[in-house]
C-alpha positions, 0 to 999 in steps of 0.5 A, a space after each residue: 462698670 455697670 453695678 446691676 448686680 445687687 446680691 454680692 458674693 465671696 470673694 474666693 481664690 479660682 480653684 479654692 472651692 475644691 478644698 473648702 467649704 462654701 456656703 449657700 449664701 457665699 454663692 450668685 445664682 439666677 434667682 438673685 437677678 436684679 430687676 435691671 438685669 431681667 430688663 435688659 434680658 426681655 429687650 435682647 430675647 424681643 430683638 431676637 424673637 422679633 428681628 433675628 428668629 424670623 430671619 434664620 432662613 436669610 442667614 442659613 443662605 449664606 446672606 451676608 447682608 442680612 447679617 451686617 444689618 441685624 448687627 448695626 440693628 442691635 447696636 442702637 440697643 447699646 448690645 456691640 458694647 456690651 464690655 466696652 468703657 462708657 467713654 467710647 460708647 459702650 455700656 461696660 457691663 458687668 459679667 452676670 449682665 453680660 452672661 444673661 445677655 448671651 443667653 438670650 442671643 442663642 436663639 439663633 447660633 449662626 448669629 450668636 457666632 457673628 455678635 460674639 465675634 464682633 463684640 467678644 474675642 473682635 473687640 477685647 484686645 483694643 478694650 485689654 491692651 489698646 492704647 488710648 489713641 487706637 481707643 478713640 478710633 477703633 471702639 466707637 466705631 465698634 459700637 455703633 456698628 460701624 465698623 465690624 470686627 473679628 479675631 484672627 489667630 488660627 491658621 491652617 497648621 496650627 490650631 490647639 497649638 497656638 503659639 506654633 503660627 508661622 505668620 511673619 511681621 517684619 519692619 520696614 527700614 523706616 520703621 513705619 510700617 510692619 509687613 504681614 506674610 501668612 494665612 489665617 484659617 477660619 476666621 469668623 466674620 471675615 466676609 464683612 469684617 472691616 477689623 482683624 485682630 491678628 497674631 504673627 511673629 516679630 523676628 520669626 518668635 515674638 508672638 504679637 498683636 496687630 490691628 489690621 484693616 480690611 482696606 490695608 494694601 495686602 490684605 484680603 480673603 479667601 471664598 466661604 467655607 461651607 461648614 456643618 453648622 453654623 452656616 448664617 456666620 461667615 467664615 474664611 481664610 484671611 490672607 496676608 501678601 506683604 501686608 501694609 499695617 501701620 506701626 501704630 497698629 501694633 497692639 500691646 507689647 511686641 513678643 506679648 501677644 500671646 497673653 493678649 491670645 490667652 486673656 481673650 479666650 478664657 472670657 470667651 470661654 465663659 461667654 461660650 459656655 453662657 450660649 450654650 446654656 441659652 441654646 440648651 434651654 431654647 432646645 428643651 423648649 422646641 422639644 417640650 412643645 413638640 411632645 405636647 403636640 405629638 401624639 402616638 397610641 392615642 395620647 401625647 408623647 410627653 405622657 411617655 415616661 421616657 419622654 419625661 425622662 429625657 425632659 427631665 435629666 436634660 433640664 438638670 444637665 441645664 440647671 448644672 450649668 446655669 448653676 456654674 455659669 452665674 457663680 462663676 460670672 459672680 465672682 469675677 465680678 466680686 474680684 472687679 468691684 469698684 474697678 473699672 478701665 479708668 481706675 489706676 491700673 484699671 485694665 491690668 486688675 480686670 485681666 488679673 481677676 478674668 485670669 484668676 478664674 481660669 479653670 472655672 471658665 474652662 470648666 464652664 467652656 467644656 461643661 456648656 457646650 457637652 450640655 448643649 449637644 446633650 440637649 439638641 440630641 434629646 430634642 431630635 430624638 423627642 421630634 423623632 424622624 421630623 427632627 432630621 429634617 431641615 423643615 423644622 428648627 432642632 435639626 439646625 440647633 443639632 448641627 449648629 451645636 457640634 462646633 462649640 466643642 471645638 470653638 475657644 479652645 477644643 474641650 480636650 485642651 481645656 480638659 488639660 488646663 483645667 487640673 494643670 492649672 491647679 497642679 500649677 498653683 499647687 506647686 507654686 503655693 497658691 492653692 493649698 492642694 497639698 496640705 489638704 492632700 496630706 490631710 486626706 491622706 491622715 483621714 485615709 489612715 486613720 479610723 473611718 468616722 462613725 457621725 450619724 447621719 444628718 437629717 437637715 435638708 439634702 444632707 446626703 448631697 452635702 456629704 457626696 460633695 464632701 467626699 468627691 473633693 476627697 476623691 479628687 486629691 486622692 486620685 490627683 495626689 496619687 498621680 503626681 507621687 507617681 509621675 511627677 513632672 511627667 505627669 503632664 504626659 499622662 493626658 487620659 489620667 489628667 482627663 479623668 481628674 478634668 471630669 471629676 472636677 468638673 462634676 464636683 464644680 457643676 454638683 456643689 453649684 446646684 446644691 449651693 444654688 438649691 440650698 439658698 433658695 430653700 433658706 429664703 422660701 419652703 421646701 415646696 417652692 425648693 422641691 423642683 430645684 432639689 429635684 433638679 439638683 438630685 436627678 443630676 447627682 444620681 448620675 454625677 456621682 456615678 461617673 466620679 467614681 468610674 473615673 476614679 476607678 480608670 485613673 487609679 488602674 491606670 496609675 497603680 496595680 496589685 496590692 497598691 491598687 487594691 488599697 486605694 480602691 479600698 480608700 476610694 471605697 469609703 469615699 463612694 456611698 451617696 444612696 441616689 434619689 428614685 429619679 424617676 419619680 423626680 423625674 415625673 415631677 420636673 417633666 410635668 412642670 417643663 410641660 406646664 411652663 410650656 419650656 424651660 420651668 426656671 425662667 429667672 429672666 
């Protein structure tokens, strides 16, 4: 595995940031970037400058050629390869390289959905839980393009609920075949795609994994489906009429396909999540050149202060993510180092650490993908009745954007992963979760402390993290008093936890991020980071406790809910920042860097 990251972190348990200290330097964030990475960064932004952006019209006509030949392009740069071993071609990138590039192939998103098809969910099943011989034939023709590939679980009943699909998988009497009967829907690449990963029942219930080819008697596909966005991607049905596969095709273990399902995606997750902090930035950047250009009242609209507004807290929903993103990516790296697929249990320990962060992919999937809408939003709004029209580029990024909520599991299945997972490992012993409970509930009792405040740099920020994590176990340890095992049914209170969680991950990995580079340089060259990070905790620690406050109405009521909104109380006094004055201070350097004003790569 590619060891281009050069700055190490701790290695933490997923999850364990909620209930224990981090520190700045414990932490990977995008300043650390080894020369390596930024090299490889400046050859996937060229070829996408160079080769892809000036082609976007090609694609939004429905093009499929075009596509298939900016793919096989991109493989003479090693970048269909990026996850696989070097044995079959591929580069087998760690995670922070492999985010960075994902970034930069935003750019285009009906081309970003294509490559990330191919290379990401298309090839990590063989990569995962391929034997060696389906290795040797599938991933170098995957790598160099040859053969392109796509992943086929959805279909058209069943979409969040994975595991109900109805497609069938019979043996044949000889035992040399398997017969596929069913329906794929949606399947991303499937108008070029020679390779389907596909999932179907063996014996009516055994969720399994087939690899299955294009030329296969049986198998084909439906007509384009005319989507919202996205519209330079193929996408069809896949249809499978007594499918011909191979037994050998079978991937993995019979009845374990849902494993293969669930692996897949949770790195998927993360990879959407880096694409939408690369569309994020490439919309800021439209918007922020567009408002140097356009003037009304005699001066440029960027002048405007609501202009400089929307610049401004939408970089620091950008910084938020980008934070999360390289601090995630980091540490399933730090829990991989020294392992690569031909290590004794290789593959096994890579799934094992991918899964381990779990509820931070999905953090990452959710928190990504609302940045993005959030961004080409304010761009349209910033092009004003020019960002409606298809004669220039935000109002693609706007309808491009909409399907990353619904992609890689919608955001609301992932809300309910994220503090079910937790609970999970709580229960299980995994997660300390309960003793810090029952800690917190002897500090709730027990005299508030009266330590002065500190005066070391974003102090308040500190303790406001401090204090979310608080808010956090006592909302979540007064839901599960109260419902118990049903509180998997209780879907708006889980949701409320899901997005107080979030917002402490997305606010303790800007601080962190701002803290270290404040460590190694003056507070000068940390002031746009900090205002950065302040801007976003002004409006994060607003929305932690509103959704405190619903979840706790919505679990206690009179004396009882009195009292914990009391609790909750001491716990909800971070003082914001005059974020407008940041605000200034960020708009202007957006609008001197001409884009994005943190440009690590």
């Amino acid at each position: 595995m590619s060891t281009a990251t050069e700055t190490k972190v701790k290695t933490i348990k997923g999850g364990s940031w909620l209930i224990e200290d981090v520190a700045p330097q414990d932490v990977f964030t995008p300043e650390d970037f080894s020369d390596e990475q930024k090299l490889m960064a400046q050859t996937a932004e060229e070829f996408m400058d160079q080769e892809v952006v000036p082609r976007s019209k090609e694609l939004e006509e429905k093009k499929i050629e075009t596509n298939v030949e900016l793919l096989r392009k991109m493989a003479g740069l090693g970048l269909l390869g990026m996850d696989i071993p070097e044995k079959f071609g591929g580069l087998e990138l760690d995670k922070v390289t492999g985010m960075i590039l994902a970034e930069m192939l935003a750019h285009e998103g009906s081309f970003a959905v294509s490559h990330g098809g191919h290379t990401g969910i298309g090839s990590w099943p063989i990569v995962f839980y391929g034997n060696e011989a389906q290795k040797q034939k599938y991933l170098p023709k995957i790598c160099s393009g040859e053969w392109l590939s796509a992943y086929a679980l959805t279909e058209p009943h069943c979409g969040s609920d994975a595991l109900a699909l109805t497609t069938r998988a019979e043996l044949s009497p000889d035992g040399k075949t398997y017969l596929l009967n069913g329906t794929k829907m949606w399947i991303t690449n499937a108008g070029f795609a020679d390779l389907f990963m596909t999932f179907a029942k063996v014996g009516g219930d055994k969720i399994t994994c087939f690899i299955v080819e294009k030329g296969f008697p049986g198998v084909s596909t439906g007509a384009e489906e005319h989507k919202m966005g996205i519209m330079g991607s193929s996408t069809r049905t896949l249809i499978l009429e007594d499918a011909r596969v191979p037994a050998e095709n079978l991937l993995g273990e019979i009845g374990k396909g849902h494993k293969i399902a669930f692996n897949c995606l949770n790195m998927g997750r993360l990879k959407l999540g880096a694409g939408a902090v690369g569309g994020s930035k490439y919309a800021l950047g439209y918007a922020i050149r567009y408002s140097k250009e356009r003037t009304a009242f005699g001066k440029a609209i960027g002048e405007f202060g609501l202009i400089q507004q929307k610049i401004a807290r939408t970089s620091a929903h950008i910084y938020a993510a980008e934070s999360m993103l390289y601090r995630t990516a980091a540490m399933i790296d730090s829990i991989l180092e020294g392992v690569t697929h031909d290590s004794p249990d290789g593959t096994q320990l890579i799934l094992r650490g991918i899964e381990e962060y779990a509820i931070e992919c999905s953090i990452m999937k959710v928190m990504g993908s609302e940045t993005l809408d959030y961004s080409c939003d304010e761009a349209v709004q910033i092009y004003g009745g020019y960002g409606y029209s298809k004669d220039y580029p935000v109002e693609r990024f706007y309808r491009d954007a909409r399907i990353n909520r619904i992609f890689e599991g919608t955001n609301e299945i992932n809300r309910l992963l994220i503090p079910g997972l937790l609970l999970r490992r709580a229960m299980k012993g995994e997660l300390a979760l309960i003793p810090a409970a029952k800690k917190l509930l002897d500090e709730i009792t027990g005299f508030p402390s009266l330590k002065e405040e500190s005066a070391e740099l974003l102090a308040q920020e500190k303790k406001c993290v401090a204090d979310a994590k608080k808010i956090v176990l006592m909302v979540a340890g007064a839901a599960m008093q109260k419902f118990t095992d049903k509180l998997v049914d209780q879907q708006e209170i889980l949701g409320h936890i899901a997005d107080m969680i979030m917002d402490v991950y997305a606010c303790e990995s800007s601080l962190l991020r701002t803290l270290k580079l404040a460590a190694s340089s003056s507070e000068e060259k940390a002031r746009l980071h900090m205002d950065l990070t302040q801007i976003y905790f002004a409006e994060a620690a607003a929305r932690i406790e509103g959704e405190a406050k619903a979840a706790l109405t919505a679990i206690a009521e009179g004396d009882l809910l009195r009292t914990q909104l009391a609790a909750l109380k001491r716990f909800t006094k971070y003082i914001p920042t005059n974020t407008v004055v940041a605000g200034h201070r960020v708009a202007r350097a957006s609008l001197e860097s001409n884009g994005w004003p943190l440009n690590t790569h």
